[in-house]
ROTITI-656447 format. One record per residue (C-alpha): residue in one letter; chain; y, z, x. Coordinates in nm, 2 decimals. Example, Ala and Ser with C-alpha at 12.3 -4.5 7.8 and 13.67 -1.06 7.14 Angstrom:
2
resn chain yy zz xx
a A -0.45 0.78 1.23
s A -0.11 0.71 1.37
END
This chain:
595
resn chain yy zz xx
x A -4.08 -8.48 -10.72
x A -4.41 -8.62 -10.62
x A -4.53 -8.29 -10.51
x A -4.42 -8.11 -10.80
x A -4.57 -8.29 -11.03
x A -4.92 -8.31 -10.80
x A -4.93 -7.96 -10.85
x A -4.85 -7.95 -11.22
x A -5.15 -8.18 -11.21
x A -5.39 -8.01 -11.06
x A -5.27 -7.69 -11.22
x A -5.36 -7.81 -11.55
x A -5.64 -7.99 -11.48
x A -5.51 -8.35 -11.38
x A -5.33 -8.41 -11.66
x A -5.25 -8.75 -11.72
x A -4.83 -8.78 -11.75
x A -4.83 -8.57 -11.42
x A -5.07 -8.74 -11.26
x A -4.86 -9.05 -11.32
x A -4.53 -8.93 -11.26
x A -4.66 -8.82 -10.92
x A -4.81 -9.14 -10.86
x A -4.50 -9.34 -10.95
x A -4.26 -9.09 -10.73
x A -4.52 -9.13 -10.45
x A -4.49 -9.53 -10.46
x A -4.12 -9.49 -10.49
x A -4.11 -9.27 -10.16
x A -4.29 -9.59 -10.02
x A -4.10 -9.87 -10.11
x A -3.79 -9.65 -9.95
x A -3.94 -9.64 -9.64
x A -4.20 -9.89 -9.55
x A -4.31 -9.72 -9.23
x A -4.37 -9.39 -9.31
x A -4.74 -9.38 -9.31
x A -4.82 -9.01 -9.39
x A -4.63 -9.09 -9.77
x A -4.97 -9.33 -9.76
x A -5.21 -9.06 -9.70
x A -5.05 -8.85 -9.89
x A -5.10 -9.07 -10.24
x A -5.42 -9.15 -10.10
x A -5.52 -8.82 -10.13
x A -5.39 -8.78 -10.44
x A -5.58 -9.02 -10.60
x A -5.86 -8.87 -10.44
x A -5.78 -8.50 -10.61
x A -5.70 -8.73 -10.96
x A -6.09 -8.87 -10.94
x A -5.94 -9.24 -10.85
x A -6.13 -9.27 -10.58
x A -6.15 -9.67 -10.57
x A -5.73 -9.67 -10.54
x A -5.80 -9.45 -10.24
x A -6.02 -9.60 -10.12
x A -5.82 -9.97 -10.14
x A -5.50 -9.79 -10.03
x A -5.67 -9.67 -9.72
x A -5.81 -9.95 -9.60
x A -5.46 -10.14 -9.64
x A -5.34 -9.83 -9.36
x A -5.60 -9.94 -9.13
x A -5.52 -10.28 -9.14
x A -5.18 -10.21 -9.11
x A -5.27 -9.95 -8.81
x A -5.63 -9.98 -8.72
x A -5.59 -9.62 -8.47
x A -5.41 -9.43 -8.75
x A -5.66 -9.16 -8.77
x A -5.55 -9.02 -9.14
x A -5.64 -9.34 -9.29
x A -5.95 -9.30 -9.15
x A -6.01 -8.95 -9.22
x A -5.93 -9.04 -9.62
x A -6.17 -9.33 -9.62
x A -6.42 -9.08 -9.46
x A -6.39 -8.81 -9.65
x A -6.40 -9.09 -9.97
x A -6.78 -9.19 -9.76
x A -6.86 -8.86 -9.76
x A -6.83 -8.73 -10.10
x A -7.08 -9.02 -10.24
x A -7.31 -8.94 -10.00
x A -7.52 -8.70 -10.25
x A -7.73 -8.39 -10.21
x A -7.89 -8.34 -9.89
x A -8.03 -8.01 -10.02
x A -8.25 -8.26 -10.28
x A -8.42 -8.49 -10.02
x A -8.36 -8.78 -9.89
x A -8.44 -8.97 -10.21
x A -8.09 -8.84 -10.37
x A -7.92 -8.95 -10.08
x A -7.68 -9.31 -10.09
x A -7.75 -9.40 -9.74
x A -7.51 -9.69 -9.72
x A -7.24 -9.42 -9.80
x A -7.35 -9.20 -9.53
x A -7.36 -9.49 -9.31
x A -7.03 -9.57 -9.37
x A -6.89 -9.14 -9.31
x A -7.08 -9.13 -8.99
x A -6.91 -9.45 -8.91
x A -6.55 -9.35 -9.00
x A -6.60 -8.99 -8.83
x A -6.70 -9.18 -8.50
x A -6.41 -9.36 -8.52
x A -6.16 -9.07 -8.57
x A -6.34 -8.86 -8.26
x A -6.30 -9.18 -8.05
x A -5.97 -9.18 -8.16
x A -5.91 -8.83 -8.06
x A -6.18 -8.64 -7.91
x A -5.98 -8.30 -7.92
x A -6.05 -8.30 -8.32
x A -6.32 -8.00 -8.38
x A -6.26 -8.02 -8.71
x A -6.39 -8.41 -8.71
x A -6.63 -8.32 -8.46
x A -6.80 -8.08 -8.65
x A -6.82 -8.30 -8.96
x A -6.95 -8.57 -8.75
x A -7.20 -8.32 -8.63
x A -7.32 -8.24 -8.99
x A -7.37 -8.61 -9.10
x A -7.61 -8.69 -8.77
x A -7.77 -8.35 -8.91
x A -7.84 -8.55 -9.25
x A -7.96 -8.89 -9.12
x A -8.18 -8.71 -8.90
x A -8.03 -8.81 -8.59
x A -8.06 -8.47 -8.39
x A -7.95 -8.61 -8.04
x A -7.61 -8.69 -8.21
x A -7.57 -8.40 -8.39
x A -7.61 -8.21 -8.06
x A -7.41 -8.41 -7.85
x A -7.09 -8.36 -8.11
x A -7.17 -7.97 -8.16
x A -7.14 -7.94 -7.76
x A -6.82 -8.15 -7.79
x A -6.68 -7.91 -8.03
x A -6.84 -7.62 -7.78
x A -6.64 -7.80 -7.51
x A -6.32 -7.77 -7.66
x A -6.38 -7.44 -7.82
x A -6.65 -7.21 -7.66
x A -6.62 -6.95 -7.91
x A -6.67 -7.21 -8.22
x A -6.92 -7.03 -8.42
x A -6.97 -7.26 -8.68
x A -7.08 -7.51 -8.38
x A -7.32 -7.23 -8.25
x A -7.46 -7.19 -8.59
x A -7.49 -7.57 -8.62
x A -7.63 -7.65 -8.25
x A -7.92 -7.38 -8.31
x A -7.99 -7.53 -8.65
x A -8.04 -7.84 -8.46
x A -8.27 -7.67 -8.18
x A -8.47 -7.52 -8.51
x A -8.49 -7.86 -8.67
x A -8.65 -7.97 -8.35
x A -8.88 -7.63 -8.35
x A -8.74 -7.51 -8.01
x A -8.69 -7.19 -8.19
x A -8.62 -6.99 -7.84
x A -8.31 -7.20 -7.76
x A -8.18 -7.18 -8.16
x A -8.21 -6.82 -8.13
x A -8.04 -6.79 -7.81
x A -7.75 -7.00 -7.99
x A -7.71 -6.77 -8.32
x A -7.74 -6.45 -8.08
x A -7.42 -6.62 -7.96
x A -7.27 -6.66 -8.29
x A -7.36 -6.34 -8.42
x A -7.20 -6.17 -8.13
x A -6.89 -6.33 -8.11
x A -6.86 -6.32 -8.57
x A -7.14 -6.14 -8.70
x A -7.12 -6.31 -9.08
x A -7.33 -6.22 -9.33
x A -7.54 -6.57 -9.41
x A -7.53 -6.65 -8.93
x A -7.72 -6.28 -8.89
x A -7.97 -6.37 -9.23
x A -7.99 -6.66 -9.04
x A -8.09 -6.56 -8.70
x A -8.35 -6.24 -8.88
x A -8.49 -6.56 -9.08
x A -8.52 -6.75 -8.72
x A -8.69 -6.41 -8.59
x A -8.93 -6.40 -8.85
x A -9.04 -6.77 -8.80
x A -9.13 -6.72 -8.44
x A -9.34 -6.37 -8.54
x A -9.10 -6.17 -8.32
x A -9.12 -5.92 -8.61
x A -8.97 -5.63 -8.42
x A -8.63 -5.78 -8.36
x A -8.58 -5.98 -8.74
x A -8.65 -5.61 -8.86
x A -8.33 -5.49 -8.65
x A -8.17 -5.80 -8.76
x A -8.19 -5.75 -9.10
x A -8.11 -5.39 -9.06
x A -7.76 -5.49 -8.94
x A -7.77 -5.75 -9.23
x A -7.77 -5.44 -9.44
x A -7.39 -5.32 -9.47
x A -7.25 -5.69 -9.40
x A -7.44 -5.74 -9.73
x A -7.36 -5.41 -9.93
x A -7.74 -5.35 -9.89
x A -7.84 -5.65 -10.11
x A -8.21 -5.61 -10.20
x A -8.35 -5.90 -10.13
x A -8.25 -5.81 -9.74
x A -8.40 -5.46 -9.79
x A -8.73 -5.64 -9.88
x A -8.74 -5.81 -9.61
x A -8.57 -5.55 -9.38
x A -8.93 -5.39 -9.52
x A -9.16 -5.62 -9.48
x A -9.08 -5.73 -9.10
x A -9.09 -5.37 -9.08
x A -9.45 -5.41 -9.20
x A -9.54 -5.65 -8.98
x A -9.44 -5.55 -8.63
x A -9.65 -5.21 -8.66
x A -9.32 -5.00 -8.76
x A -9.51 -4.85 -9.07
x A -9.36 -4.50 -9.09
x A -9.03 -4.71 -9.12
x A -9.13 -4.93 -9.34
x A -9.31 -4.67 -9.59
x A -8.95 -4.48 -9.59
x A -8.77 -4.86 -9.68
x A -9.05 -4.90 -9.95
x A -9.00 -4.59 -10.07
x A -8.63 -4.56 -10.14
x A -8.64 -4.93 -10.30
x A -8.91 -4.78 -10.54
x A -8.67 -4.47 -10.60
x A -8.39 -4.77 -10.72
x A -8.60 -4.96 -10.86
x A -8.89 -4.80 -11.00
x A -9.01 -4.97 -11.26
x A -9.12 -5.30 -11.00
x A -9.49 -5.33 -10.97
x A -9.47 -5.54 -10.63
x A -9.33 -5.23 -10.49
x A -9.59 -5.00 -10.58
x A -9.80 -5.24 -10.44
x A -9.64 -5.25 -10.14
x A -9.71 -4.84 -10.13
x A -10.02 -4.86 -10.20
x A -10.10 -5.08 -9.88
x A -9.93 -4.86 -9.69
x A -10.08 -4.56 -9.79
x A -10.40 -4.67 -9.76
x A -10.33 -4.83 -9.36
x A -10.24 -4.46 -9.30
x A -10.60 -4.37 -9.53
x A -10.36 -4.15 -9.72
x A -10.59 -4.26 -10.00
x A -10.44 -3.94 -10.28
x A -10.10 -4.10 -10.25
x A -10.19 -4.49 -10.30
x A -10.37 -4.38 -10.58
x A -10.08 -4.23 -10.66
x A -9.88 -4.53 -10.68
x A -10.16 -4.75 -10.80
x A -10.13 -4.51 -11.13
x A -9.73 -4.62 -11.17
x A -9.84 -4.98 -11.07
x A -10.05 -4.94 -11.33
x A -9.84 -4.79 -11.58
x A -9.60 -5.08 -11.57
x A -9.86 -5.39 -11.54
x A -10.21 -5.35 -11.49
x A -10.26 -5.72 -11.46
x A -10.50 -5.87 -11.22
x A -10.29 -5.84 -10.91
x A -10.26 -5.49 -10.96
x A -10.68 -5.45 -11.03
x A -10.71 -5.67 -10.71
x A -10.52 -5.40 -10.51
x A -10.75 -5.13 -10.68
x A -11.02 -5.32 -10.53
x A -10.90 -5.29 -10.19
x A -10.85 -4.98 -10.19
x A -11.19 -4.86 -10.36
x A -11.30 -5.10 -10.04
x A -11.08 -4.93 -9.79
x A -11.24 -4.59 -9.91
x A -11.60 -4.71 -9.83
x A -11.65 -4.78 -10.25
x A -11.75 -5.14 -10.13
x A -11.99 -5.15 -10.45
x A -11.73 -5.07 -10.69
x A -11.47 -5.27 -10.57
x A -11.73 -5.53 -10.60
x A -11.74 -5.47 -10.97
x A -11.37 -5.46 -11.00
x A -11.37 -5.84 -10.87
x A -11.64 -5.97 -11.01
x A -11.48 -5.88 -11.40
x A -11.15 -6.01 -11.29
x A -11.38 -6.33 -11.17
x A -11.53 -6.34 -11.51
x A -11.23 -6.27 -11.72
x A -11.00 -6.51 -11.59
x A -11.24 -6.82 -11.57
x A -11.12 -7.11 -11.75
x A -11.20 -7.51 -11.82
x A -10.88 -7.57 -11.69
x A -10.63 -7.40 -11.43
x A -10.22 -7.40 -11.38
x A -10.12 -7.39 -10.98
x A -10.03 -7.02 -10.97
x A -10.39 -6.94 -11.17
x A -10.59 -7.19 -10.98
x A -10.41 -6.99 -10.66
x A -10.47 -6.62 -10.78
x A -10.79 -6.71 -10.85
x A -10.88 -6.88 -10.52
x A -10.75 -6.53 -10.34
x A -10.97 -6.32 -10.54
x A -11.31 -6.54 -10.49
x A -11.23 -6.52 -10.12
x A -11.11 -6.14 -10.12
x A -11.46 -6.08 -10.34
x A -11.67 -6.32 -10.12
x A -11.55 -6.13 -9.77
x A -11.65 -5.79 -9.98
x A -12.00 -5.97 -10.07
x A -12.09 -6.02 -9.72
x A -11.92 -5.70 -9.56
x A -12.23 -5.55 -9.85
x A -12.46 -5.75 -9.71
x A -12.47 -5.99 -10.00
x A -12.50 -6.29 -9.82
x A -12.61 -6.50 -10.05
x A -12.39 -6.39 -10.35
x A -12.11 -6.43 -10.06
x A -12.19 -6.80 -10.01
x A -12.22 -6.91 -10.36
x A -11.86 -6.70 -10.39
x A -11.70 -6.91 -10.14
x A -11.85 -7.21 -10.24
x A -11.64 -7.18 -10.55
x A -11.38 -7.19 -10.36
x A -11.41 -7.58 -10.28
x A -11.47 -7.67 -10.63
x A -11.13 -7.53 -10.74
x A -10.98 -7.70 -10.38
x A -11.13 -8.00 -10.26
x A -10.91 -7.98 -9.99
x A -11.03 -7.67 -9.87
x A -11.42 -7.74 -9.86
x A -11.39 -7.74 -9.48
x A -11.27 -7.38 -9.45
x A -11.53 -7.30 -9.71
x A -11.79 -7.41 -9.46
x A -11.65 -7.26 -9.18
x A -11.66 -6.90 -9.39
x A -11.98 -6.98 -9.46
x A -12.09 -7.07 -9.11
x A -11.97 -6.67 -9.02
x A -12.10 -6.51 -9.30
x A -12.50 -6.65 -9.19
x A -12.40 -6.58 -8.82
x A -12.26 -6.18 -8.92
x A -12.59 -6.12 -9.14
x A -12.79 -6.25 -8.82
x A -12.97 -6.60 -8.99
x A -12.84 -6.79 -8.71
x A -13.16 -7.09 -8.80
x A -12.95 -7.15 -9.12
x A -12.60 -7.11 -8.98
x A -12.66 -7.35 -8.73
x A -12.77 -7.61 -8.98
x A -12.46 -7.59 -9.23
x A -12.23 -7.60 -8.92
x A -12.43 -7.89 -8.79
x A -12.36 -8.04 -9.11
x A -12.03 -7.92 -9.14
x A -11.93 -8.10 -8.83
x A -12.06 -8.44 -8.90
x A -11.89 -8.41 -9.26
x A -11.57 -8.25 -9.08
x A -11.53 -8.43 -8.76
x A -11.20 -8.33 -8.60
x A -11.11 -8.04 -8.80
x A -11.05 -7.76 -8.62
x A -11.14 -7.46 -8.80
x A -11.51 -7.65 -8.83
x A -11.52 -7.68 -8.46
x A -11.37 -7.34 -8.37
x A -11.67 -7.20 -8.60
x A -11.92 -7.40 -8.43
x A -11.79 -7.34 -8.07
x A -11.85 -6.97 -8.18
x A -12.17 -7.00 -8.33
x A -12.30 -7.14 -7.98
x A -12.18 -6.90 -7.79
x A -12.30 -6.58 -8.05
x A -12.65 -6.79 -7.92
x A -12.57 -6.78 -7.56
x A -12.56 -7.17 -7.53
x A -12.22 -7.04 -7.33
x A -12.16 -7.42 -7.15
x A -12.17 -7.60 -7.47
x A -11.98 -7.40 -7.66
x A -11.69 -7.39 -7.35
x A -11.72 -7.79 -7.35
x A -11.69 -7.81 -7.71
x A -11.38 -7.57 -7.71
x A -11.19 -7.78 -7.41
x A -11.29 -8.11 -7.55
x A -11.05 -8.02 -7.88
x A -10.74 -8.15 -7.91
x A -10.44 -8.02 -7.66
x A -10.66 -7.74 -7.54
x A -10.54 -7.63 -7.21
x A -10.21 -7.54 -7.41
x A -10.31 -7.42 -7.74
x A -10.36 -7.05 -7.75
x A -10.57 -6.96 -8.00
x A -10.82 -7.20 -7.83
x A -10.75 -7.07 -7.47
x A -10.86 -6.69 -7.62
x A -11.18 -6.83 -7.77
x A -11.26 -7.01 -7.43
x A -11.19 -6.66 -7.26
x A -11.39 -6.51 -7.52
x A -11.69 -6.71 -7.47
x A -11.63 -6.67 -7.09
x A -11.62 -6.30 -7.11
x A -11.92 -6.28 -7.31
x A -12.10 -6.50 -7.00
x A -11.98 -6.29 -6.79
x A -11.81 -6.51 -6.58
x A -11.49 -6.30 -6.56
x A -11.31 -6.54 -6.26
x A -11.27 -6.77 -6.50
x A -11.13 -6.59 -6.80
x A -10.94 -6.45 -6.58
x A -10.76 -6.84 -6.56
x A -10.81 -6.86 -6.91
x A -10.62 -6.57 -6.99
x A -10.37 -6.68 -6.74
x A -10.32 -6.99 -6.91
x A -10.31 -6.82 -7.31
x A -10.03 -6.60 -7.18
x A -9.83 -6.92 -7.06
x A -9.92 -7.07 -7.41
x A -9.80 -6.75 -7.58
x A -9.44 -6.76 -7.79
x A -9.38 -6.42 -7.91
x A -9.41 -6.05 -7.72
x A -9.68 -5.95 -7.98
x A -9.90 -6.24 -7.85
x A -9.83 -6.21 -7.46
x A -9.90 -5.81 -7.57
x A -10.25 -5.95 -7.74
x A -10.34 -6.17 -7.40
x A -10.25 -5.86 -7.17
x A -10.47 -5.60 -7.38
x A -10.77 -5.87 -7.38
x A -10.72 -5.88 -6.95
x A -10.73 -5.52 -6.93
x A -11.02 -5.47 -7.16
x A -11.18 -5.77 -6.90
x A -11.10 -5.54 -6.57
x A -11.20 -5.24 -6.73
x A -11.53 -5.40 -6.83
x A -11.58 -5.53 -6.45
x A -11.47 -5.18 -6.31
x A -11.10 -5.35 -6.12
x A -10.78 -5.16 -6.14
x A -10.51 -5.29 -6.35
x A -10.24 -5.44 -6.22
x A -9.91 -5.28 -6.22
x A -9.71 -5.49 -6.57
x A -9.34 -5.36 -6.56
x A -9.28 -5.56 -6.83
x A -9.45 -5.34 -7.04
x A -9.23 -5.04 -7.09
x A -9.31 -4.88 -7.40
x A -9.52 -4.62 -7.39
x A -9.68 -4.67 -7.73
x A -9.80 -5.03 -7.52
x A -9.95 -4.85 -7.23
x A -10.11 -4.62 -7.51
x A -10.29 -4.92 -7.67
x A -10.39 -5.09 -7.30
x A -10.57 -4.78 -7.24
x A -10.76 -4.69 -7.57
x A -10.87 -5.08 -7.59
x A -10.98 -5.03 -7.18
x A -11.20 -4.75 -7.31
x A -11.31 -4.89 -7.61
x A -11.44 -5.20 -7.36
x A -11.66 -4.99 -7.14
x A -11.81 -4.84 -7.41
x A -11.95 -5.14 -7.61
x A -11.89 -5.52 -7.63
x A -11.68 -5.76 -7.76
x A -11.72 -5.82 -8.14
x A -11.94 -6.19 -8.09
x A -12.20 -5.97 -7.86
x A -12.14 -5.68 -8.09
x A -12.29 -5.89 -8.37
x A -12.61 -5.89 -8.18
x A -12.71 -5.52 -8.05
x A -12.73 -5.20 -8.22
x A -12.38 -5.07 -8.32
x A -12.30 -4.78 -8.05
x A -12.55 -4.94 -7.79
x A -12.43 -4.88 -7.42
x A -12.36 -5.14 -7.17
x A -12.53 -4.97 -6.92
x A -12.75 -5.23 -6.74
x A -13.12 -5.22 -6.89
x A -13.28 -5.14 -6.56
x A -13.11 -4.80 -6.58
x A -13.26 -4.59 -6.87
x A -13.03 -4.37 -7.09
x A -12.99 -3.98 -6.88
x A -13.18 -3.74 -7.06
x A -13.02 -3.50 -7.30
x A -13.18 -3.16 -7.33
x A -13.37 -2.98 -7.02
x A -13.71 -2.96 -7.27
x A -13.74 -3.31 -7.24
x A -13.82 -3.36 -6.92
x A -14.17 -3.27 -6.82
x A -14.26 -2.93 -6.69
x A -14.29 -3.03 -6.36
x A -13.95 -3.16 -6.34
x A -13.80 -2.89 -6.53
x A -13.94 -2.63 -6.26
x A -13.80 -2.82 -5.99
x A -13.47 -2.87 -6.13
x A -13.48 -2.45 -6.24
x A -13.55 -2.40 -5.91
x A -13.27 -2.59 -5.78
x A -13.46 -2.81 -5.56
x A -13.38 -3.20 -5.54
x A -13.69 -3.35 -5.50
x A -14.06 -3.26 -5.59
x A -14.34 -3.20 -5.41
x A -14.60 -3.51 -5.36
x A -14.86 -3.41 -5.62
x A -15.23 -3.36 -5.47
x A -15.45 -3.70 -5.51
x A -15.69 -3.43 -5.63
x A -15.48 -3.26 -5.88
x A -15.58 -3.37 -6.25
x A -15.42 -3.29 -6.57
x A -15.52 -3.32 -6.92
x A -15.19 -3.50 -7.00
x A -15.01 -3.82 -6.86
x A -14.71 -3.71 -6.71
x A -14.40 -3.98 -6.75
x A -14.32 -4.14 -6.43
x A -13.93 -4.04 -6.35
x A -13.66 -4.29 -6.30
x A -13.62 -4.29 -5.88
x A -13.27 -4.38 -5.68
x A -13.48 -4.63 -5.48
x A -13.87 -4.74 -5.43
x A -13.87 -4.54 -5.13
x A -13.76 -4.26 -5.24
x A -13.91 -3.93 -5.45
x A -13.56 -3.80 -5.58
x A -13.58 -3.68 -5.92
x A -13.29 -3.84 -6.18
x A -13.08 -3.56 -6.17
x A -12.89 -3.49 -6.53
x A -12.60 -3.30 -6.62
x A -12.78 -3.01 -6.71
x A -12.85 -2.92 -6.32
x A -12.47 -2.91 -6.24
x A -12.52 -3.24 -6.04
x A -12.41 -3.58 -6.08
x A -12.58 -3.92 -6.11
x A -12.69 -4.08 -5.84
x A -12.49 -4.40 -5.74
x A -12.62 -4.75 -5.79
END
């Protein structure tokens, strides 16, 4: 009878004369038999689903102090704990942590009680997950893992904890366990998302892919099925994604957007006008004039995508600014200050960026840094080094400041300095992005034995494949340079990666890195200044040359001490001081001479 009218309560939405009639059968069932402790549990549940949670709560307690190892009890007056805890989803200011003080506490007990109980276990697991306490909350998934290797909830929940702790390789390696042994819909979202966060783009794009029909093709895992696409160089693949979401949904600007860039990476420049015109059609607001502006940029229209900024600039300025304005309008004073300087506007640049600091405070450091570059790219390196002086007494510590200034030395070939100033930053031997600006300004020395260790050392540093693929294109771009063979790599397997190893090792022997770049004539050679560039066309060459080199002869005859000629005759570039061997070009069928 108690049951019965337990579930005629909860059927009609705890009514009150069932929930009493099944409270009064209940504590009839208990004064017929004392000792039968699950008809206990049983009303102290009920109270529980009835929202009497203090008469649970009493009537549990008076189990454990009449059985203090009767694990029921426990798990009412846990689960009691537990549901007052709060919302950990709303931070840890909504959370009653004497309550979830008091679950954790309960749940300990019931897995001391019984360590068999995954269920417990995982609970337990969830709580030390909440009160931040990730060496507990890994110790009681593995417990669970122990009893059950194939648990994928405690999978799931052990590489949460490895993510909380940012070892994203081991969380990863966890959900790849999960996934393969259940492939859910919200543990493979999970592991893409996981993916994505440690910018191994390629995989979270075949993650989401097979997220796709476990989701009925949602959207919002198309996008990002897209956009991971996007980002691990897969743009044919992505453009096709882009493309049929535009087909369902055509009337979305973002997607046009998203065309448009694509188009325009592939300088299809027809078709991403294309799709700027239906971006266009639906909103021509200033996001969609801002991509107009790139692309006018993108099609060498520099000046007129100047202009398109510069009236979005105008037209949205304002005494006062909501976050989302104040942030849209920050992106297009930086997007129209990088244009400024790319037009040699250095000045209108500077005052562009400077803008920047007045809407962000907390940005004026960047701002300097940007400012630093944009001096150094339009060669006033007198005035660059004096704002990044300046910026790095009013900045000390921060580290795009110092990167900026590190570089600055070296684009002066004060090489040593800026090395020291690089190593003496904070965690340098192990921080990547510093390791490659070391080997940079090594490379630019010349000293190639120690980028060499450099490089060595930014690989070890490196996380994802893209950047150990970065670090291995930068080494063979330093052999190339210094004329050594590169090393057999069977990691790399892909053809498209020994396609990019050797464009970027010709690219290097042709012209230098982009900090010496910034100081010789675009297109200069790296051939060593004592050699002169070979001579082009046979009518260059003075007469006497050309008549030996007709004649097929190597050398030329000594002229006569007595000989005279009305013209100076250019002296000819010699294999050695001793010797009178013409430079032979490739007009003559022959080859250069070795150095």
């Amino acid at each position: 009878m108690a049951h019965l009218n337990g579930e005629l309560a909860s059927a009609y939405g705890n009514r009150g004369e069932y929930v009493n009639k099944a409270i009064d059968y209940y504590q009839q069932a208990m004064k017929l038999d004392p000792g039968a402790s699950y008809i206990g549990e049983e009303l102290a549940d009920f109270y529980i689903q009835a929202g009497q949670i203090e008469r649970a709560s009493q009537l549990a307690n008076d189990l454990i102090k009449a059985n203090p190892d009767n694990t029921e009890a426990h798990k009412i007056l846990a689960r009691i704990y537990a549901r007052q805890i709060g919302d950990p989803e709303q931070g840890q200011g909504k959370i009653d942590q004497s309550m979830l003080k008091a679950a954790v506490a309960e749940y300990k007990k019931i897995t001391d009680l019984n360590p068999k109980d995954t269920e417990s276990l995982s609970m337990l697991a969830r709580l030390y997950r909440v009160s931040h306490d990730e060496a507990g909350a890994e110790k009681a998934y593995r417990a669970v893992l122990a009893a059950d290797p194939n648990d994928d909830d405690a999978l799931s929940g052990l590489a949460a904890v490895f993510a909380d702790r940012g070892d994203m390789t081991n969380a990863i390696a966890m959900l790849k366990q999960a996934v393969e042994k259940n492939p859910d819909p919200r543990t493979v979202t999970t592991l893409a998302e996981f993916y994505e966060q440690s910018k191994q783009f390629s995989q979270a794009a075949d993650t989401w892919k097979m997220a796709l029909p476990l989701t009925n093709d949602n959207v919002q895992v198309r996008r990002h099925y897209a956009a991971t696409l996007l980002a691990a160089g897969r743009g044919d693949e992505a453009l096709k994604v882009f493309q049929d979401l535009a087909t369902d949904d055509p009337k979305n600007p973002e997607i046009q957007l998203q065309l448009v860039d694509l188009y325009q990476r592939k300088r299809d420049f027809p078709a991403a006008h294309a799709a700027l015109a239906k971006a266009q059609a639906i909103n021509n607001g200033p996001e969609v004039r801002a991509a107009e502006a790139d692309l006018l940029d993108a099609e060498g229209k520099t000046a007129q995508a100047i202009t398109v900024l510069e009236g979005l600039v105008v037209q949205g300025k304002k005494s006062q600014y909501s976050e989302p304005e104040r942030a849209q309008r920050i992106d297009l004073l930086e997007r129209l200050g990088t244009m400024q300087a790319k037009a040699q506007k250095t000045q209108d640049a500077i005052g562009t960026f400077r803008q920047v600091a007045e809407l962000n405070p907390a940005a004026a450091s960047k701002v300097e840094a940007q400012v630093v570059e944009t001096l150094a790219a339009a060669k006033d390196f007198r005035t660059a080094r004096q704002v990044a002086d300046a910026a790095l007494k009013k900045f000390p510590g921060d580290r795009l400041v110092a990167l900026e200034h590190a570089a600055l030395l070296a684009e002066q070939e004060q090489y040593d300095a800026a090395i020291n100033e690089l190593k003496a930053m904070p965690d340098a031997s192990k921080d990547r992005q510093i390791l490659l600006q070391i080997a940079q300004t090594q490379d630019s020395a010349k000293r190639f034995a120690d980028e060499a260790r450099t490089l060595d050392a930014a690989e070890a540093a490196s996380s994802s494949d893209q950047e150990k693929e970065a670090v291995v294109l930068k080494r063979s771009a330093m052999l190339a340079a210094t004329g050594s063979m590169m090393p057999p790599l069977p990691s790399l397997e892909s053809s498209r990666m020994r396609i990019r190893i050797a464009r970027f090792s010709y690219r290097s022997r042709r012209f230098r890195t982009r900090r010496n770049a910034s100081t010789m004539r675009p297109g200069r050679s790296m051939r060593p200044k004592r050699f002169p560039p070979p001579i082009r066309r046979k009518e260059a060459l003075p007469s006497r040359a050309a008549r030996c080199l007709s004649a097929g002869r190597a050398t030329m005859p000594p002229r006569s001490s007595s000989a005279k000629s009305s013209r100076r005759i250019p002296t000819m570039p010699m294999r050695s001081t001793t010797s009178d061997t013409c430079w032979r070009t490739a007009e003559c069928g022959s080859t250069k001479p070795s150095r």
